[in-house]
mmJSON file of the N, C-alpha and C atoms, coordinates in Angstrom:
{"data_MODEL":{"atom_site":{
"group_PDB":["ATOM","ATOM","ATOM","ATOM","ATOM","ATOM","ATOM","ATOM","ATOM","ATOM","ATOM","ATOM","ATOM","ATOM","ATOM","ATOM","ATOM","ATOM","ATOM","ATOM","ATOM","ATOM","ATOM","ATOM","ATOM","ATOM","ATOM","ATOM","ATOM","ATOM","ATOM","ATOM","ATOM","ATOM","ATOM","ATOM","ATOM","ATOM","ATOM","ATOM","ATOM","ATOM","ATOM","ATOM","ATOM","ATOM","ATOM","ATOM","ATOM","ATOM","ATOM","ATOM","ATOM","ATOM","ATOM","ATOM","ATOM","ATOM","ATOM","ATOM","ATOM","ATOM","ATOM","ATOM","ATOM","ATOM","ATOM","ATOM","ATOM","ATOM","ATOM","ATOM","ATOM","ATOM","ATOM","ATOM","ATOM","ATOM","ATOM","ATOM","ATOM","ATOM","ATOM","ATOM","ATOM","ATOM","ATOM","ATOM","ATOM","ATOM","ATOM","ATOM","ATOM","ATOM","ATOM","ATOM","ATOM","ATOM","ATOM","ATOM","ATOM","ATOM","ATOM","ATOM","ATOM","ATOM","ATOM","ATOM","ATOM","ATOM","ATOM","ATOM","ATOM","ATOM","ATOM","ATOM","ATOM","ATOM","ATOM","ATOM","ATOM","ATOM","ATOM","ATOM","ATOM","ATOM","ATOM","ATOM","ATOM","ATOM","ATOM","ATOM","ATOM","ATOM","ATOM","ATOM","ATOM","ATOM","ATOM","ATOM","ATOM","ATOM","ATOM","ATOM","ATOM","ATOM","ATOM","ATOM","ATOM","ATOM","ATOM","ATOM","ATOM","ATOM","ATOM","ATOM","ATOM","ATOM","ATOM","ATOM","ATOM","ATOM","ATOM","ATOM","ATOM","ATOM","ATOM","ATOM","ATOM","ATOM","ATOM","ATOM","ATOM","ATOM","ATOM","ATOM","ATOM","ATOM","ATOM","ATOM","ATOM","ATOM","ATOM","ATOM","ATOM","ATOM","ATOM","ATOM","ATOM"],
"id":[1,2,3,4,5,6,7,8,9,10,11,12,13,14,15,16,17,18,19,20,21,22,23,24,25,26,27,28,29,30,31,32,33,34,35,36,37,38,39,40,41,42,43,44,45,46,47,48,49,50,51,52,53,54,55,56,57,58,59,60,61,62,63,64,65,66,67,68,69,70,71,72,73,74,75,76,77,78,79,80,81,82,83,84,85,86,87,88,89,90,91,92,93,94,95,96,97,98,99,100,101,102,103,104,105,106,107,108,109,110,111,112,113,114,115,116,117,118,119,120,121,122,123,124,125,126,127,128,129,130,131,132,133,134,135,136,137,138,139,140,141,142,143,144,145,146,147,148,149,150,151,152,153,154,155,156,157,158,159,160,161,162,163,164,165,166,167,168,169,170,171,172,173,174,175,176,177,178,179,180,181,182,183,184,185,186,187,188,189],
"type_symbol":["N","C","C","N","C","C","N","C","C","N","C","C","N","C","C","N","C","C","N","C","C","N","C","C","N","C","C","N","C","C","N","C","C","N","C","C","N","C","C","N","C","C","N","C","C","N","C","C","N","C","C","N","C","C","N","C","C","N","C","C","N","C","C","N","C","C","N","C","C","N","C","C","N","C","C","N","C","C","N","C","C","N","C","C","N","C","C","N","C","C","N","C","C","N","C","C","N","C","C","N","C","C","N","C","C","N","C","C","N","C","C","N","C","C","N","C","C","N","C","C","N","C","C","N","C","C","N","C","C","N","C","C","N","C","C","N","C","C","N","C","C","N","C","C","N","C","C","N","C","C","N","C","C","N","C","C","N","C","C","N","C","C","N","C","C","N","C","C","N","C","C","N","C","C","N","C","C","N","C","C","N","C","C","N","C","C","N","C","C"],
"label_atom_id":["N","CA","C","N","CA","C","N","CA","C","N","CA","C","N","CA","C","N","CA","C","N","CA","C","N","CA","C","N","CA","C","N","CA","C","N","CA","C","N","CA","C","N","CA","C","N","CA","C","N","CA","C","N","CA","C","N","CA","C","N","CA","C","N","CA","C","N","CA","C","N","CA","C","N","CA","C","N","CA","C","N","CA","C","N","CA","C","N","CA","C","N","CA","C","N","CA","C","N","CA","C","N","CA","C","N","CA","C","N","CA","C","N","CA","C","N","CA","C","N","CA","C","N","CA","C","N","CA","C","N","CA","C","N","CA","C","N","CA","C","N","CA","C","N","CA","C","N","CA","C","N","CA","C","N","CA","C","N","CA","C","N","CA","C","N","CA","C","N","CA","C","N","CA","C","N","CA","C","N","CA","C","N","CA","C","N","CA","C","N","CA","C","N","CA","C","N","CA","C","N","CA","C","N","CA","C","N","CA","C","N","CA","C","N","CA","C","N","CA","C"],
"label_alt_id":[null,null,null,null,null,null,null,null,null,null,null,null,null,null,null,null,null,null,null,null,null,null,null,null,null,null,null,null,null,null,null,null,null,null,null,null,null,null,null,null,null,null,null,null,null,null,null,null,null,null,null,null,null,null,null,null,null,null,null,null,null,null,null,null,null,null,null,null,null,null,null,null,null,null,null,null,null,null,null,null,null,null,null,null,null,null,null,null,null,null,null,null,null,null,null,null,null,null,null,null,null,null,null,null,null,null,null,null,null,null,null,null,null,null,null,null,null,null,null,null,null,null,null,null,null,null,null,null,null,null,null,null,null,null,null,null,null,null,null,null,null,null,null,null,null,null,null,null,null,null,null,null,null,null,null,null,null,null,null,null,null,null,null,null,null,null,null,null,null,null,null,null,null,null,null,null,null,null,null,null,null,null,null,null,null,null,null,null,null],
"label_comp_id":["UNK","UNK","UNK","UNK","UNK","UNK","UNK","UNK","UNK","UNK","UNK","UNK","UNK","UNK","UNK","UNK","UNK","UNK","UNK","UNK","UNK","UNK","UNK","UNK","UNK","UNK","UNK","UNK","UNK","UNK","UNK","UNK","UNK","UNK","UNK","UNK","UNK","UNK","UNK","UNK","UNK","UNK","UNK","UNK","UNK","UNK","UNK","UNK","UNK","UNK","UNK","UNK","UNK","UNK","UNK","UNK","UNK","UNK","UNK","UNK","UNK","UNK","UNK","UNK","UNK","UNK","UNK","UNK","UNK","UNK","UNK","UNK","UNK","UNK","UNK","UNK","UNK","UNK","UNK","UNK","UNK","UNK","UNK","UNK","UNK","UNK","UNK","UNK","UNK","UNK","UNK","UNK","UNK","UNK","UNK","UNK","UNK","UNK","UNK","UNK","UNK","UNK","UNK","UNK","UNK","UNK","UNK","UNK","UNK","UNK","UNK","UNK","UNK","UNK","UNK","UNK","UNK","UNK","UNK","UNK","UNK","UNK","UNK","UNK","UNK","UNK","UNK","UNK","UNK","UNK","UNK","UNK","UNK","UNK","UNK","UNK","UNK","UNK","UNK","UNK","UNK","UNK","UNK","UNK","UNK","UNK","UNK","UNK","UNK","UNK","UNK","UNK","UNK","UNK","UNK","UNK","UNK","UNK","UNK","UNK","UNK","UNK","UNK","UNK","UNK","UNK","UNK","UNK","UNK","UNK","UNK","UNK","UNK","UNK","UNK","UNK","UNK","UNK","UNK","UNK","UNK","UNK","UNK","UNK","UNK","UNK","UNK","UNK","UNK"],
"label_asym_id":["A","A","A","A","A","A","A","A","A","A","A","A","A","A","A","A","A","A","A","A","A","A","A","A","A","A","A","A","A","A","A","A","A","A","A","A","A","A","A","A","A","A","A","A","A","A","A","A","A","A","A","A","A","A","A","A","A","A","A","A","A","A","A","A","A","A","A","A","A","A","A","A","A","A","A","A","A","A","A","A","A","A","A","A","A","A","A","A","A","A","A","A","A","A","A","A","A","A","A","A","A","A","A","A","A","A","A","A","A","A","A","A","A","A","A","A","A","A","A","A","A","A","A","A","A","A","A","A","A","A","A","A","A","A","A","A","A","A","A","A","A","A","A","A","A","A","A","A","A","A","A","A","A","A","A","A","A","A","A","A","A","A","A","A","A","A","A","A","A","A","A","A","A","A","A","A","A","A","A","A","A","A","A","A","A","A","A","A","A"],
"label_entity_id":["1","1","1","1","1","1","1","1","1","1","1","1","1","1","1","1","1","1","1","1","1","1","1","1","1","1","1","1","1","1","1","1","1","1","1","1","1","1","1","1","1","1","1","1","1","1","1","1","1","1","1","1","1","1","1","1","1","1","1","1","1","1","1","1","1","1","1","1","1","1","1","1","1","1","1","1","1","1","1","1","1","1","1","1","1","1","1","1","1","1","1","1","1","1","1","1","1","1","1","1","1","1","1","1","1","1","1","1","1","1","1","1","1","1","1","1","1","1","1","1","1","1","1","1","1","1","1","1","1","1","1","1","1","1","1","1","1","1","1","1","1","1","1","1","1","1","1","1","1","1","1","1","1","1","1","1","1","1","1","1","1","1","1","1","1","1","1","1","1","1","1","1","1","1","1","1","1","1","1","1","1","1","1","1","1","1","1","1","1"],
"label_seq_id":[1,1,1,2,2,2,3,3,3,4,4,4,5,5,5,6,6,6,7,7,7,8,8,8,9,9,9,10,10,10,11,11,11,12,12,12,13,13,13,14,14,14,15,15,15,16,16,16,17,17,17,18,18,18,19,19,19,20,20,20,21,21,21,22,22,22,23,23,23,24,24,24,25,25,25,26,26,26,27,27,27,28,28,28,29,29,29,30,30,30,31,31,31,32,32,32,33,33,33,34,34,34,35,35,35,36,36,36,37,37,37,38,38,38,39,39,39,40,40,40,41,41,41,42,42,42,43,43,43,44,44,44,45,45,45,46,46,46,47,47,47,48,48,48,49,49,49,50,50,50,51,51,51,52,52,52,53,53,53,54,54,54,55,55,55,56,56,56,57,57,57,58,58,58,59,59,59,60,60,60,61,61,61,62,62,62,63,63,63],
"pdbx_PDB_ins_code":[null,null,null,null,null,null,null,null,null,null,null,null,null,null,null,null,null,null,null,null,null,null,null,null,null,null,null,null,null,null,null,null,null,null,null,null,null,null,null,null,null,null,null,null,null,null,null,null,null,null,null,null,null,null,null,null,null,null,null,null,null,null,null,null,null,null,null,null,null,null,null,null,null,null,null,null,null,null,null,null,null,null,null,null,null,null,null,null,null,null,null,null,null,null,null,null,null,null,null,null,null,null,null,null,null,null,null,null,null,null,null,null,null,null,null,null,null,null,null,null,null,null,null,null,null,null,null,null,null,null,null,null,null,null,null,null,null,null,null,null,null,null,null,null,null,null,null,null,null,null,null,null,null,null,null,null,null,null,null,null,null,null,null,null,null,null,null,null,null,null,null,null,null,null,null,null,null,null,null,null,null,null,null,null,null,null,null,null,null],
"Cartn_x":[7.106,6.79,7.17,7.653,8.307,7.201,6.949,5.635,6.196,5.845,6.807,5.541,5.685,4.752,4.763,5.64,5.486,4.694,4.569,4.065,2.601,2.166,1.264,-0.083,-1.358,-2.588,-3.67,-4.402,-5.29,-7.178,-7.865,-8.967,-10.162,-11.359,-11.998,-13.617,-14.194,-15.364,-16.487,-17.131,-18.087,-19.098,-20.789,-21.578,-21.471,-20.94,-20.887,-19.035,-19.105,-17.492,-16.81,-16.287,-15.279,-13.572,-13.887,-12.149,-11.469,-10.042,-10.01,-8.306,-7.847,-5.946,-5.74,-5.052,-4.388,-2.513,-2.292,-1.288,-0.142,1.303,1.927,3.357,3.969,5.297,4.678,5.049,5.069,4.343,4.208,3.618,2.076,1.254,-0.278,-0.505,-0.819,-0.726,-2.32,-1.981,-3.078,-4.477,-5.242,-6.619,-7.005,-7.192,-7.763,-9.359,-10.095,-11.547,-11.589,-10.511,-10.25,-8.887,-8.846,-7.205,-7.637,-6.29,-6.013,-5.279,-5.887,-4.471,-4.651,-3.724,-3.823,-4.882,-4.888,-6.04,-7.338,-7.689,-9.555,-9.283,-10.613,-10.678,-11.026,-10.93,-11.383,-11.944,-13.497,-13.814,-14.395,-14.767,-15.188,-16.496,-16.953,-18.91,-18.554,-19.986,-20.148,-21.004,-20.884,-22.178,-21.527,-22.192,-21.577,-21.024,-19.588,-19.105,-19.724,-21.349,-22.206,-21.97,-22.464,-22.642,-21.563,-20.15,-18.454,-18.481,-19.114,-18.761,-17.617,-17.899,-16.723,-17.604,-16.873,-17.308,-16.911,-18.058,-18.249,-17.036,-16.252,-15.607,-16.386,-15.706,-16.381,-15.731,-17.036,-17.101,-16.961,-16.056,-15.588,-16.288,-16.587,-17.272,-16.407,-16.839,-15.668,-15.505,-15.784,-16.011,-14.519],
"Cartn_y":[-2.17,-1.167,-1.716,-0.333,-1.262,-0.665,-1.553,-1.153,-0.693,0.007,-0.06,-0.582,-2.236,-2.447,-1.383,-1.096,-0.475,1.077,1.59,3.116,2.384,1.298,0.727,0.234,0.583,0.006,-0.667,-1.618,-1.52,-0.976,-0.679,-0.241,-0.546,-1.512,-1.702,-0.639,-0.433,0.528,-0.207,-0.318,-0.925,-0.727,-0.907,-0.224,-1.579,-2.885,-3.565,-3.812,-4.04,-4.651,-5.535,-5.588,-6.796,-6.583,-8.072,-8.086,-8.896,-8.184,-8.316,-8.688,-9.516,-9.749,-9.454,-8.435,-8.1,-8.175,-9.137,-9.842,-9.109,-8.365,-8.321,-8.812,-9.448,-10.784,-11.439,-11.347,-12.185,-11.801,-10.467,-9.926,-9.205,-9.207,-9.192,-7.253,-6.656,-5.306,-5.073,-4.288,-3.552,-2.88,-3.684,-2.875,-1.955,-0.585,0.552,0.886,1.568,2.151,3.205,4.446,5.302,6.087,7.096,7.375,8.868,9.446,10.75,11.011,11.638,11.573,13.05,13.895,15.038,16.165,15.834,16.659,15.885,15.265,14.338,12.943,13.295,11.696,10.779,9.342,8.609,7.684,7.138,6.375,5.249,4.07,2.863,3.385,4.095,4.194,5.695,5.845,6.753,7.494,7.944,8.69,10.575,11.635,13.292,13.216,14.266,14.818,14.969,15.452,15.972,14.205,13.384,11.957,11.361,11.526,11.256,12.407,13.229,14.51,15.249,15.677,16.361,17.749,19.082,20.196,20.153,20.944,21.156,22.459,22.564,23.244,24.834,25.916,26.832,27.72,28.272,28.81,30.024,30.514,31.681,32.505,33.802,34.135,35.131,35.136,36.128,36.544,37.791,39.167,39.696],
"Cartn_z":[-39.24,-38.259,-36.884,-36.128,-35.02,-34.072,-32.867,-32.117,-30.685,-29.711,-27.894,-27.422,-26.931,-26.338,-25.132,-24.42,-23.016,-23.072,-24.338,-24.538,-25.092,-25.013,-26.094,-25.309,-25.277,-24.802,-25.417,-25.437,-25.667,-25.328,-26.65,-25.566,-26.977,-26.534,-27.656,-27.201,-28.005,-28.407,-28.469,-27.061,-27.473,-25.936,-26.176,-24.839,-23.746,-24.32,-23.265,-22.882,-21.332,-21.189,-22.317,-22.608,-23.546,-23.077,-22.466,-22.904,-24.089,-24.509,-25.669,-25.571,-25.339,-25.281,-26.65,-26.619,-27.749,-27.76,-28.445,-28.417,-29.242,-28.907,-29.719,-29.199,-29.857,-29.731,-28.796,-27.861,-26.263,-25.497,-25.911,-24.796,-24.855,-23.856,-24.213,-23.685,-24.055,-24.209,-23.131,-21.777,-21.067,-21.653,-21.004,-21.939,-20.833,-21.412,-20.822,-21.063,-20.582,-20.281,-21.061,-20.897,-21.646,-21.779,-22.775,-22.719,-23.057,-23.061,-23.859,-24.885,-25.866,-27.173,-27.416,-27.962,-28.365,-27.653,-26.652,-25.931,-26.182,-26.845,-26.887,-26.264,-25.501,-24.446,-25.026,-25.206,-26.272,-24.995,-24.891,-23.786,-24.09,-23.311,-24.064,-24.117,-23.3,-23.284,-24.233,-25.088,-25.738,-24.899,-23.413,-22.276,-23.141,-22.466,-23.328,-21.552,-21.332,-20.754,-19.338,-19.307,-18.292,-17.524,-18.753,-17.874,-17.035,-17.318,-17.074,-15.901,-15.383,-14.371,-14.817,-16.282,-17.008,-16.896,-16.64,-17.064,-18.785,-19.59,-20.832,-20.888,-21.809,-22.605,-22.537,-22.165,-22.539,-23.823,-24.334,-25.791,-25.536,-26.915,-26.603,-27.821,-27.24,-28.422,-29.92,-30.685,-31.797,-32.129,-30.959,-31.535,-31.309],
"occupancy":[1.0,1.0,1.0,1.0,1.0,1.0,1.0,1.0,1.0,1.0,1.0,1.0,1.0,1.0,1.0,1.0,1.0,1.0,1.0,1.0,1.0,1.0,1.0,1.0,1.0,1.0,1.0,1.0,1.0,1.0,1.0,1.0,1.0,1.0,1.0,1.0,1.0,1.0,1.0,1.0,1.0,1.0,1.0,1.0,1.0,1.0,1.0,1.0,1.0,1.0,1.0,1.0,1.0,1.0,1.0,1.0,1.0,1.0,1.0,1.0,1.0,1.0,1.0,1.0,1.0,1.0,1.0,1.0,1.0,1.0,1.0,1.0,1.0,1.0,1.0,1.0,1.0,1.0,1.0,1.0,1.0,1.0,1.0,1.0,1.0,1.0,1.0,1.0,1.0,1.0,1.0,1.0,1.0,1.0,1.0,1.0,1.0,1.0,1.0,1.0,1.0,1.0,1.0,1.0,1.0,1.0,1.0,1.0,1.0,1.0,1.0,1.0,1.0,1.0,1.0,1.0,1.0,1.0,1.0,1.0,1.0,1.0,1.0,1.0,1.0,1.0,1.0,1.0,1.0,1.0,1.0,1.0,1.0,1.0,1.0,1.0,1.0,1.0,1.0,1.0,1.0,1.0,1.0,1.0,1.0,1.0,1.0,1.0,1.0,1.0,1.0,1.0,1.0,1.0,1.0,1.0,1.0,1.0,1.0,1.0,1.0,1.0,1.0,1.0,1.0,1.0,1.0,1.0,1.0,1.0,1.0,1.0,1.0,1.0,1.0,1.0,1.0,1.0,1.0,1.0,1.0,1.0,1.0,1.0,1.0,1.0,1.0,1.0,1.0],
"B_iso_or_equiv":[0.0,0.0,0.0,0.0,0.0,0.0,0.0,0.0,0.0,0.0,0.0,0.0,0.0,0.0,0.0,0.0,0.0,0.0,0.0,0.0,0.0,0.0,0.0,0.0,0.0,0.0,0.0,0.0,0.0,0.0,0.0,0.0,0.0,0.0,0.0,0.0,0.0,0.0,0.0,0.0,0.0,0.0,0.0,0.0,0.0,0.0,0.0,0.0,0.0,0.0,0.0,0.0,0.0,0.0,0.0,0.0,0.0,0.0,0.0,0.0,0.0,0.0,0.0,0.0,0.0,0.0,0.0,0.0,0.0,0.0,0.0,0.0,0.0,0.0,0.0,0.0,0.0,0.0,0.0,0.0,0.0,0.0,0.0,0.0,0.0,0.0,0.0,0.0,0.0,0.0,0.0,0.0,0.0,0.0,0.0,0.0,0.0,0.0,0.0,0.0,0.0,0.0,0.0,0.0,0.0,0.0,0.0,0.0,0.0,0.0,0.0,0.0,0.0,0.0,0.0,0.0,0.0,0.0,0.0,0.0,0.0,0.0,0.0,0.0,0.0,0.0,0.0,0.0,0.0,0.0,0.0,0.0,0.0,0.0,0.0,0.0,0.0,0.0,0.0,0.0,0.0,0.0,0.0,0.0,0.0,0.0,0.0,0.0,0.0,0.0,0.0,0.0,0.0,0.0,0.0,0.0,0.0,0.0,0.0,0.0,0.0,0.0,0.0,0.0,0.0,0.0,0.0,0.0,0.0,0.0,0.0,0.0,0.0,0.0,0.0,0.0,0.0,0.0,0.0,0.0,0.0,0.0,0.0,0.0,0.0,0.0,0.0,0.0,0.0],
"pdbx_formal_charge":[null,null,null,null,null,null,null,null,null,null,null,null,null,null,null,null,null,null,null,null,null,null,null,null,null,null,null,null,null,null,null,null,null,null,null,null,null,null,null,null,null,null,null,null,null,null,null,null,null,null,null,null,null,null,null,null,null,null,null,null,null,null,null,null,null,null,null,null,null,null,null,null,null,null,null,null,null,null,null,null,null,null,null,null,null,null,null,null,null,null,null,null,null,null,null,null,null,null,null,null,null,null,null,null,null,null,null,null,null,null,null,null,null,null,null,null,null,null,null,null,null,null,null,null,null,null,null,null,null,null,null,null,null,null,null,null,null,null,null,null,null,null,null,null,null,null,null,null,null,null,null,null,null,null,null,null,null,null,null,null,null,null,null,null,null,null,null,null,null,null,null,null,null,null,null,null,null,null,null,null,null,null,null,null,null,null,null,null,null],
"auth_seq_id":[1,1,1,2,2,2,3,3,3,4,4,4,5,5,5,6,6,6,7,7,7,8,8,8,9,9,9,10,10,10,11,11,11,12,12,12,13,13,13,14,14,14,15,15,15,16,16,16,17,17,17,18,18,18,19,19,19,20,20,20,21,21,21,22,22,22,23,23,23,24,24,24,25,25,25,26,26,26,27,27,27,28,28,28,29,29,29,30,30,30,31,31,31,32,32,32,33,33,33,34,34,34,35,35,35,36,36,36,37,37,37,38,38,38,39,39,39,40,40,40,41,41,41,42,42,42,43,43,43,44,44,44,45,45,45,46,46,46,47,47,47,48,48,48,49,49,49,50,50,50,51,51,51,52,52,52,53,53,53,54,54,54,55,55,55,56,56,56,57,57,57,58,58,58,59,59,59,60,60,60,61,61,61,62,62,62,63,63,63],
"auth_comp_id":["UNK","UNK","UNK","UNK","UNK","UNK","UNK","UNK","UNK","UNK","UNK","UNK","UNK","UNK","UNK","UNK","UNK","UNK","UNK","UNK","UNK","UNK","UNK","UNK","UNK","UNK","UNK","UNK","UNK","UNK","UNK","UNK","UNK","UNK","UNK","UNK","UNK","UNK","UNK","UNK","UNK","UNK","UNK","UNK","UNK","UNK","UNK","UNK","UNK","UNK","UNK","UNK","UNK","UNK","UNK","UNK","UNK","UNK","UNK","UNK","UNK","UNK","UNK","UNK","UNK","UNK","UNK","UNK","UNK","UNK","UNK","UNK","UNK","UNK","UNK","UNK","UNK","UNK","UNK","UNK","UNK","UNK","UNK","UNK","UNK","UNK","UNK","UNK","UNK","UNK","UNK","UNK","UNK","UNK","UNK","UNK","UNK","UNK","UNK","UNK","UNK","UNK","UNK","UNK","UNK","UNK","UNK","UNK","UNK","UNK","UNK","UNK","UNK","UNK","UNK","UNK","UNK","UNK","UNK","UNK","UNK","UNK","UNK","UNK","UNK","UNK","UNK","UNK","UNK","UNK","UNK","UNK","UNK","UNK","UNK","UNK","UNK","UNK","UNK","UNK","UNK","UNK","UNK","UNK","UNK","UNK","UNK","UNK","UNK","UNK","UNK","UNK","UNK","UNK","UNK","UNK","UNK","UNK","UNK","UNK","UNK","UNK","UNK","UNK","UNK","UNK","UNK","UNK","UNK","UNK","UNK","UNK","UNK","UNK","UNK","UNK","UNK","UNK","UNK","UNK","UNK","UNK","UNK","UNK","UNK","UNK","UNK","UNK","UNK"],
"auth_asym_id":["A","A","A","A","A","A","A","A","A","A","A","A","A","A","A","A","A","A","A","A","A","A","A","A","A","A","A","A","A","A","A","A","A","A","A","A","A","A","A","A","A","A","A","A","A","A","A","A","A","A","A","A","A","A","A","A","A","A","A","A","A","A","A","A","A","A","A","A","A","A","A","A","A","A","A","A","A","A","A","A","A","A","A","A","A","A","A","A","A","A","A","A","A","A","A","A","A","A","A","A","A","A","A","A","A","A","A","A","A","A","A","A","A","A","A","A","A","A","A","A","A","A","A","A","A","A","A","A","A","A","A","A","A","A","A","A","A","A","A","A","A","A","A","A","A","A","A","A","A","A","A","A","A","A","A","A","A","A","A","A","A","A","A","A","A","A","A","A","A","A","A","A","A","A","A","A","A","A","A","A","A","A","A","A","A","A","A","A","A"],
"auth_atom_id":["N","CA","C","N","CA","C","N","CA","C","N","CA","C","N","CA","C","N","CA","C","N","CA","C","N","CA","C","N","CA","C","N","CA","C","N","CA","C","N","CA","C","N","CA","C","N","CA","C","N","CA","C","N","CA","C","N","CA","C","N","CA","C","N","CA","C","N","CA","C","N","CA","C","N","CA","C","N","CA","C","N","CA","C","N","CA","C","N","CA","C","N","CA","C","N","CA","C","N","CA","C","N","CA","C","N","CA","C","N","CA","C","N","CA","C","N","CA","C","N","CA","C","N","CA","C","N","CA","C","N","CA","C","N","CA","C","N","CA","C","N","CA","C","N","CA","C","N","CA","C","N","CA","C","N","CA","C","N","CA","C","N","CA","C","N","CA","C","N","CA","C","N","CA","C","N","CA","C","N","CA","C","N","CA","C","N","CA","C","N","CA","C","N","CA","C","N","CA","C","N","CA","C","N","CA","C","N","CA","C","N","CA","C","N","CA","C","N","CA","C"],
"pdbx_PDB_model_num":[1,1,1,1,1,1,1,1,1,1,1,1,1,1,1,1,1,1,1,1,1,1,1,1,1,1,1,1,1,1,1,1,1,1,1,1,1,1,1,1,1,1,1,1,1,1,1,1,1,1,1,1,1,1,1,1,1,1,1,1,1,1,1,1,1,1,1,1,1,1,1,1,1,1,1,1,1,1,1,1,1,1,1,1,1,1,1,1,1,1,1,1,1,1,1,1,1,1,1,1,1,1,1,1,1,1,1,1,1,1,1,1,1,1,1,1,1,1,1,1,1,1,1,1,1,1,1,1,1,1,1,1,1,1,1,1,1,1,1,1,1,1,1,1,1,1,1,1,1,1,1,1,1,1,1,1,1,1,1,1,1,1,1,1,1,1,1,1,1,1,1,1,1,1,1,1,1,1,1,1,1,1,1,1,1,1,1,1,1]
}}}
């Protein structure tokens, strides 16, 4: 498997700071707080949206 370090981050899951060098060839890959993939935020703290000053998603109803 071929990896792009440069498209490539790291980010570990956990309620306290950790840093974590994550090593691939030579080169040690950026650790991030949080990211975006496919539209869902992935964050190191598990706080809900309200806690981050995120507005909540509004629901649509189906009728």
């Amino acid at each position: 498997m071929k990896i792009s370090t440069s498209k490539s981050e790291a980010m570990v899951l956990n309620w306290k700071k950790v840093e974590c060098l994550l090593r691939v060839k030579e080169e040690i890959l950026p650790q991030v707080e949080e990211f975006k993939y496919l539209g869902v935020l992935f964050a190191r703290w598990l706080g809900s949206p309200l806690e981050r000053g995120e507005a909540l998603p509004s629901r649509r109803s189906s009728e």
